[in-house]
C-alpha positions in Angstrom: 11.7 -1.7 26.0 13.4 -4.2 23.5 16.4 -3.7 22.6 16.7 -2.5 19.0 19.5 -1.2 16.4 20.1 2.1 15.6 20.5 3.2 12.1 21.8 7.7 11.5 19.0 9.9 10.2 18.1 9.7 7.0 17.3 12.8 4.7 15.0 12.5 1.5 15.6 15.3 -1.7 12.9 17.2 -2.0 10.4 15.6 -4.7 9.5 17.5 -7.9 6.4 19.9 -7.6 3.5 18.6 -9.5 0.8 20.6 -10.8 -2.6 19.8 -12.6 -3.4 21.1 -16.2 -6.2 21.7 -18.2 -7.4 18.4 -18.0 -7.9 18.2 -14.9 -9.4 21.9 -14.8 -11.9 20.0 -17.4 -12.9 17.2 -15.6 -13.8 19.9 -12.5 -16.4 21.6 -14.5 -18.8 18.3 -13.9 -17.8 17.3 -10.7 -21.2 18.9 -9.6 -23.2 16.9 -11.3 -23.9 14.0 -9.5 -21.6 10.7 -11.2 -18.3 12.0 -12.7 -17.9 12.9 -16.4 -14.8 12.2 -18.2 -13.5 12.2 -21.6 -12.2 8.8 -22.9 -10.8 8.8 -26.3 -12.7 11.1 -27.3 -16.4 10.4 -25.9 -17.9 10.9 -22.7 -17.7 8.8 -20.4 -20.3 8.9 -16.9 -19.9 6.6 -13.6 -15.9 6.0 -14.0 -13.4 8.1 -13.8 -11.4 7.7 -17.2 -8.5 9.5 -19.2 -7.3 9.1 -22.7 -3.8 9.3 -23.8 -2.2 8.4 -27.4 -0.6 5.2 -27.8 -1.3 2.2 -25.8 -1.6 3.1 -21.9 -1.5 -0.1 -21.0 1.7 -2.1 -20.9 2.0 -6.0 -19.9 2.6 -5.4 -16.6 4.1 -8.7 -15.5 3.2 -11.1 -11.9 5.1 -10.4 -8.9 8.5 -10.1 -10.1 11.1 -10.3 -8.0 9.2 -9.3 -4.9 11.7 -11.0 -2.1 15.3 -10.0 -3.5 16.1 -6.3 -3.3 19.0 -6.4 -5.5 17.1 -7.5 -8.4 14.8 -5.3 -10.6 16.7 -2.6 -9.1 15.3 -0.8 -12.5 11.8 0.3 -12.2 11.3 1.6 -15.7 9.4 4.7 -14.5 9.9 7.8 -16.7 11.6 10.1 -14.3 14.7 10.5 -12.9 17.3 8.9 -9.9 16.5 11.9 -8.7 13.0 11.9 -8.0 12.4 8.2 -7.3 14.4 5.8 -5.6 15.7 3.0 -7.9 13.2 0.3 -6.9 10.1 2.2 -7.6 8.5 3.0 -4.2 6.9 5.9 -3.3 8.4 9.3 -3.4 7.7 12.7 -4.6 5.7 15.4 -3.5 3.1 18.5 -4.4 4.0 21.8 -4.4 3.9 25.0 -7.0 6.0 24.0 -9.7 4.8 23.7 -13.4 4.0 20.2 -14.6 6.1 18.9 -17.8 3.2 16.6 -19.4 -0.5 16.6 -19.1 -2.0 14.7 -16.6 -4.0 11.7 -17.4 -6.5 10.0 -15.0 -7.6 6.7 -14.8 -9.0 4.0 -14.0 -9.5 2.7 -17.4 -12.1 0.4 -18.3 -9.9 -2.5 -19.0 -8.6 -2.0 -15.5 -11.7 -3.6 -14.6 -12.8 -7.6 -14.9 -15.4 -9.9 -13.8 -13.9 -12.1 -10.5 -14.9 -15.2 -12.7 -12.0 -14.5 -15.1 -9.0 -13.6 -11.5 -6.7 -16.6 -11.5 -6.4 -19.2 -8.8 -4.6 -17.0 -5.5 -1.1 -18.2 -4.8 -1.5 -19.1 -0.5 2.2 -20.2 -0.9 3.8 -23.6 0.5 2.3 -26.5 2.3 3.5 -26.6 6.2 6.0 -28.7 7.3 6.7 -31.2 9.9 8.5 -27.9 12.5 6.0 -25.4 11.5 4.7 -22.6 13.1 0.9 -22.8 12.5 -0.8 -19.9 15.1 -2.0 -17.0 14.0 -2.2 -13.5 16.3 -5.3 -11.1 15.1 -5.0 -7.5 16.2 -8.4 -5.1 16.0 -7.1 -1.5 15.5 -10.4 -0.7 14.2 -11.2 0.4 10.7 -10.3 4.1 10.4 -13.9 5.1 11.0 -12.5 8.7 12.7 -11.4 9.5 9.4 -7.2 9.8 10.0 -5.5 10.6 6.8 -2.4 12.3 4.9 -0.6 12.4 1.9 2.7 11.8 3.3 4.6 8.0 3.7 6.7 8.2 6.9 8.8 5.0 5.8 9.5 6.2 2.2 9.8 10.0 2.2 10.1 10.8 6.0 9.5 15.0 6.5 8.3 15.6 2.8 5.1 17.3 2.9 2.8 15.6 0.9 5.6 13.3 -0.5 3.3 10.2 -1.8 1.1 12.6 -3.9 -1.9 10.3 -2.4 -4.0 9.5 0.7 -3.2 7.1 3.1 -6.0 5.7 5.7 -4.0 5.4 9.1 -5.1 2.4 12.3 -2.9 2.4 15.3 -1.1 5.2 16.0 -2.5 8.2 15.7 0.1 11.1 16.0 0.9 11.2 11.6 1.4 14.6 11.2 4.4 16.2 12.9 7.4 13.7 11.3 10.5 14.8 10.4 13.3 13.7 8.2 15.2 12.1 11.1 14.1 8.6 11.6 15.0 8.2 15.2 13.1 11.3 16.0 10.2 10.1 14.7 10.1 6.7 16.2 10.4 8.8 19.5 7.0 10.7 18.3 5.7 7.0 17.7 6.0 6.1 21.1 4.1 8.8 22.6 0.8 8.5 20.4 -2.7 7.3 21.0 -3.4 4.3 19.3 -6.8 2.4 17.8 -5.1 -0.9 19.1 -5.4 -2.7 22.3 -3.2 -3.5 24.9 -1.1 -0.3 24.6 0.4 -1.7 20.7 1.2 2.1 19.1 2.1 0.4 15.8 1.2 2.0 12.8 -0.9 0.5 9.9 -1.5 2.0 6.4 -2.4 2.0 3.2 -3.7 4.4 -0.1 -7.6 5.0 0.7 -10.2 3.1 -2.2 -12.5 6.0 -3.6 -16.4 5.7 -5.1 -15.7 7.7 -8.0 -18.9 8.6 -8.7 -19.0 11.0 -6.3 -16.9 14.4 -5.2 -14.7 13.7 -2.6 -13.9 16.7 0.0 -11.0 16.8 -0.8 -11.1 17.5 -4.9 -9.2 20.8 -4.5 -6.5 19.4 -2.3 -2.6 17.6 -2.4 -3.1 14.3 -2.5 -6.5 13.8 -3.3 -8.0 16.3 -6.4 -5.0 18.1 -7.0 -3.0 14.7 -7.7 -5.6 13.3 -9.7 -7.3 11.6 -7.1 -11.0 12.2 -7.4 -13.7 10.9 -5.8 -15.2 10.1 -2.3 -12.8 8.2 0.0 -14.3 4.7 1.6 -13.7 3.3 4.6 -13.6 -0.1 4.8 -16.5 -2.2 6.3 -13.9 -4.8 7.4 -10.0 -4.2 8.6 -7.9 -7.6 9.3 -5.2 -7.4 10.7 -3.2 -10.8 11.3 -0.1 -12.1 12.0 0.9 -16.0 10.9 4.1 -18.1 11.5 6.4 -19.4 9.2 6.2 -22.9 7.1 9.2 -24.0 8.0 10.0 -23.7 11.6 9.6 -21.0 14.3 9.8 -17.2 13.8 11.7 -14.6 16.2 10.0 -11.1 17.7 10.1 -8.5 15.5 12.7 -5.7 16.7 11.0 -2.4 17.9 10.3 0.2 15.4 11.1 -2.5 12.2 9.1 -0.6 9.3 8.1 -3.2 6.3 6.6 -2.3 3.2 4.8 -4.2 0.8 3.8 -3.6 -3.2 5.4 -0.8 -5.3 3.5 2.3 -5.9 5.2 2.7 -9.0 4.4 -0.6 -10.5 2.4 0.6 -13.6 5.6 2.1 -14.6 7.9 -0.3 -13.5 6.7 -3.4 -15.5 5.3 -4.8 -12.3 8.9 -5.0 -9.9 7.9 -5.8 -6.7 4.3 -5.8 -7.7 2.1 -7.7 -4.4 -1.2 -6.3 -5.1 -4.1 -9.0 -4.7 -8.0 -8.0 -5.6 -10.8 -9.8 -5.0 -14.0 -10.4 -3.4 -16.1 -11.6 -0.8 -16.6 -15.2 -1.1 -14.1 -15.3 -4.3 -10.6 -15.4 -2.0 -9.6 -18.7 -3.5 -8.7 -16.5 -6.8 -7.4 -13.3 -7.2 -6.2 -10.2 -9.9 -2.4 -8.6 -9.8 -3.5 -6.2 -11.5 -7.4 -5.8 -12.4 -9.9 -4.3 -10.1 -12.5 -7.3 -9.7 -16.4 -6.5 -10.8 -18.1 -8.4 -8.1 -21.4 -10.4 -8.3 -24.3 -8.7 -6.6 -24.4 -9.1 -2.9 -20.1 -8.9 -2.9 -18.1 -6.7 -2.2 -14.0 -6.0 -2.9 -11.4 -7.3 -1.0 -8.4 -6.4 -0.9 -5.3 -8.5 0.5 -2.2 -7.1 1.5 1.1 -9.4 2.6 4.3 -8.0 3.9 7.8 -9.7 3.7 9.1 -12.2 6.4 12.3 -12.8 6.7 14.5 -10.2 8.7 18.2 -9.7 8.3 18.7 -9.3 12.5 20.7 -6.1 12.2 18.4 -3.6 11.2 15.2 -1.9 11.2 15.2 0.1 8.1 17.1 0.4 5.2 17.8 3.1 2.3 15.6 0.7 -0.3 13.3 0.0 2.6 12.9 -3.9 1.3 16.4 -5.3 1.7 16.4 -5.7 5.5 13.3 -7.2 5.7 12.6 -9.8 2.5 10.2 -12.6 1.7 10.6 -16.0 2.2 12.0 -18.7 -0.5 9.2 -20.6 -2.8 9.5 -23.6 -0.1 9.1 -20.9 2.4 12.0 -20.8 4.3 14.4 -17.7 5.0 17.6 -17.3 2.5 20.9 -17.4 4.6 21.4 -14.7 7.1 17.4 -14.2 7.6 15.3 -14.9 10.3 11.9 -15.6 9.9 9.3 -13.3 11.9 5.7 -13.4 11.7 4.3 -12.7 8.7 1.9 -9.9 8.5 -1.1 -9.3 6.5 -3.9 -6.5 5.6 -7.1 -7.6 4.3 -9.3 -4.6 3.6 -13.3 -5.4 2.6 -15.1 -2.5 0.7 -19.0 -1.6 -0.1 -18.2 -0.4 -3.5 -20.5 1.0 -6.1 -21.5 -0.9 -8.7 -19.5 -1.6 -12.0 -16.3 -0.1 -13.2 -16.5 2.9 -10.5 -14.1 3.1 -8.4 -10.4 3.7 -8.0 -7.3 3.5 -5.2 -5.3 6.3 -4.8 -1.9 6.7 -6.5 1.1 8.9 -8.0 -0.7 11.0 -10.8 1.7 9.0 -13.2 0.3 5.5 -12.1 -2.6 6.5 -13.8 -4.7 4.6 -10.5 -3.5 1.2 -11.7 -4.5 -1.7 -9.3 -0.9 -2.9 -10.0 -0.1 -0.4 -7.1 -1.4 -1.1 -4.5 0.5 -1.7 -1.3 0.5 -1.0 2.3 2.8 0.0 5.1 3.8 -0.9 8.5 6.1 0.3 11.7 6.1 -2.2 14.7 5.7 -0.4 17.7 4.2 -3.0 19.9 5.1 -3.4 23.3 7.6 -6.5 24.1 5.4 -8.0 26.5 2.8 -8.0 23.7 5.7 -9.0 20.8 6.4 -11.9 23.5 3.2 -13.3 23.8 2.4 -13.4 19.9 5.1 -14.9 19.2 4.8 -17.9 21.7 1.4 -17.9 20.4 2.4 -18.6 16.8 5.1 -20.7 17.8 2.5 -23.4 19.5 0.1 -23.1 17.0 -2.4 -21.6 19.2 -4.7 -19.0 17.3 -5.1 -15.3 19.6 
C-alpha cells in the first residue's frame, strides 16, 4: 500500500432538520396521475416540475468563478447560517423532524431550460505544450445499473444521515452505507468493499442522480428524494465515462491513496455561482455547453453531462476542512500554482435518455430550487498502487489505456 498522510478525524455539526410544507403536501395530491402537476405563478402547469415564489427566483448566477483558489469566494451568499453550511458553499445539511422556517419551493423552472443551439462555445482549456502529458487512462466501473444510492456525501458531511438532502448514484465501491464521522475509519471501510471497477480499483465515484420528472419516483415519500423536494423517477445513465488525462504542461505524479476531490458547489444557485463547474450538453453538441441551463436537445439526442475535478495537489494532504484547498485546478496556461503538483486530471461524463422538453431535473438542497448551476460530483481514490503506477506511466508517454 502507498504510503499516504494522515490527517485527525473530523466531526461535522449536525445539519438543520428540514421538513416539507403544504406545498409540497399539494403537489402529492397529483402525483398519481400520470405527468406531474404543479402550480407556477399561479396556473397549472403539466410535464415539469415547477414552483412559484414572489420576486425574481432567478438571480444572475455568474461563470465559474473562482473555481481553482479556495481562499477566494470564501462567501457563498446562501441564506443560512456558518452554522449549517460551510463557508464555501458545498454540501451540508441534513433531514430529520424539525419544523421548516420558509415554504418550500420546487423547481426546475422553465427558464432553466434552453435550446443547445443558444449553449456557448465549451471552454476545453489550454493548448499542449512542448513537455506535455498527452495519454489518457479510461476506467469502466459500469453505470450504476444495480441501482446503489443514498442521501449522504461521505467527503462533505461524513456520519450525517441523510446530510446532502439528495440522492447520489454510486460506481466503484460499493460498501456507502455504514460511514462514520472519523475519516480514517472510513477509508478503512473503503478498502474492504466490492467494487464495479476492474483490476481490484475500490475507488468511489458519485454524483446527484438526473430524474424524468414526469413520473413518480419510489422514493416520493422519502429523505432525499420526495421529502427534499426531489420528485420524480431517478435515471440511470445510458453512458458512464470515466477518464483520467495528463497535464498541459509537463508530467503529473500518482495520486496519494484515499485523496477525496470534489468538483461543482451544490449551493451555487445561492452562492452567485462560487465554484460553479457544471457543464450541460448533448450528444453530438460537446463543442458548446450551459453553466447553468439544462439543454433541450434535438430529436434523436440525448443530455450530457460533463463533470471535471481539480488537478493540482498540494503533496501533504488528502483532505482538507474546505475539501477544495488541497487539491485545486490548474492556472489558465494550465500549469500548477507554486507548491502544487499536477496529477491526472479526472473527469465524469454522464449521457441520459431524457424525456422530451423541459422535463426533467438533478437532484439538489431543497433551497437550490434544482438549479443546473449545481451540479457536481465526487471522488475518493482508492486505487491500488500498482494500478495508480501504471496510469500514470501511461499518461506520462502519451499512450491512451
Amino acid at each position: 500500500m502507498r504510503e499516504h498522510p494522515t490527517r485527525p478525524s473530523r466531526g461535522r455539526s449536525s445539519p438543520r432538520s428540514r421538513k416539507i410544507t403544504a406545498v409540497l403536501a399539494a403537489l402529492a395530491l397529483v402525483l398519481g396521475g400520470g405527468a406531474i402537476a404543479t402550480a407556477a405563478n399561479g396556473e397549472l402547469v403539466t410535464g415539469s416540475l415547477v414552483g412559484a415564489w414572489e420576486g425574481d427566483h432567478r438571480k444572475d448566477k455568474g461563470k465559474h468563478k473562482d473555481r481553482g483558489n479556495p481562499e477566494e469566494g470564501a462567501e457563498d451568499g446562501t441564506e443560512e447560517s456558518p452554522e449549517e453550511a460551510p463557508d464555501d458553499g458545498d454540501e451540508h445539511g441534513g433531514h430529520g423532524d424539525g419544523e421548516h422556517e420558509d415554504e418550500l419551493v420546487i423547481g426546475p423552472f422553465p427558464e432553466d431550460f434552453a435550446d443547445i443551439g443558444e449553449a456557448p462555445p465549451r471552454d476545453t482549456g489550454p493548448g499542449f505544450g512542448e513537455a506535455a502529458s498527452t495519454g489518457t487512462f479510461t476506467v469502466d466501473c459500469g453505470r450504476n445499473e444495480n441501482g446503489l444510492f443514498n442521501s449522504e456525501n461521505v467527503i462533505v458531511a461524513p456520519g450525517v444521515e441523510h446530510g446532502a438532502q439528495h440522492t447520489h448514484d454510486y460506481v466503484g465501491n460499493q460498501d456507502v452505507q455504514r460511514f462514520t464521522g472519523d475519516v480514517g475509519a472510513n477509508n478503512q471501510i473503503l478498502l474492504q468493499g466490492e467494487t464495479t471497477c476492474p483490476d481490484g480499483d475500490r475507488s468511489m465515484h458519485f454524483w446527484p442522480v438526473l430524474r424524468d420528472t414526469t413520473r413518480e419516483g419510489e422514493d416520493a415519500d422519502q429523505s432525499g428524494g420526495g421529502l427534499d423536494g426531489n420528485l420524480g423517477a431517478i435515471l440511470t445513465p445510458s453512458q458512464v465515462r470515466i477518464e483520467f488525462v495528463g497535464n498541459p504542461r509537463g508530467p503529473v505524479a500518482a495520486m496519494p491513496e484515499f485523496l477525496q476531490l470534489f468538483t461543482g458547489n451544490a449551493r451555487a444557485a445561492t452562492a452567485e455561482g462560487v465554484n460553479a463547474n457544471a457543464q450541460w450538453t448533448c450528444t453530438g453538441f460537446e463543442d458548446r455547453a450551459f453553466g447553468d441551463r439544462y439543454p433541450l436537445c434535438p430529436q434523436g439526442r440525448d443530455v450530457v453531462r460533463i463533470l471535471e475535478f481539480p488537478s493540482c495537489w498540494n503533496g501533504r494532504d488528502f483532505e482538507s476542512e474546505d475539501n477544495r484547498s488541497h487539491i485545486v485546478f490548474p492556472e489558465d496556461d494550465g500549469s500548477c500554482a507554486e507548491g502544487f503538483t499536477a496529477v491526472p486530471k479526472l473527469s465524469h461524463t454522464l449521457v441520459y435518455e431524457v424525456p422530451d422538453g423541459p422535463n426533467f431535473a438533478l437532484d439538489g438542497f431543497p433551497e437550490q430550487r434544482r438549479a443546473p448551476i449545481t451540479d457536481h460530483s465526487d471522488h475518493i481514490n482508492v486505487m491500488p498502487a500498482d494500478l495508480m503506477d501504471r496510469m500514470v506511466e501511461c499518461i506520462n508517454s502519451g499512450q491512451d489505456c
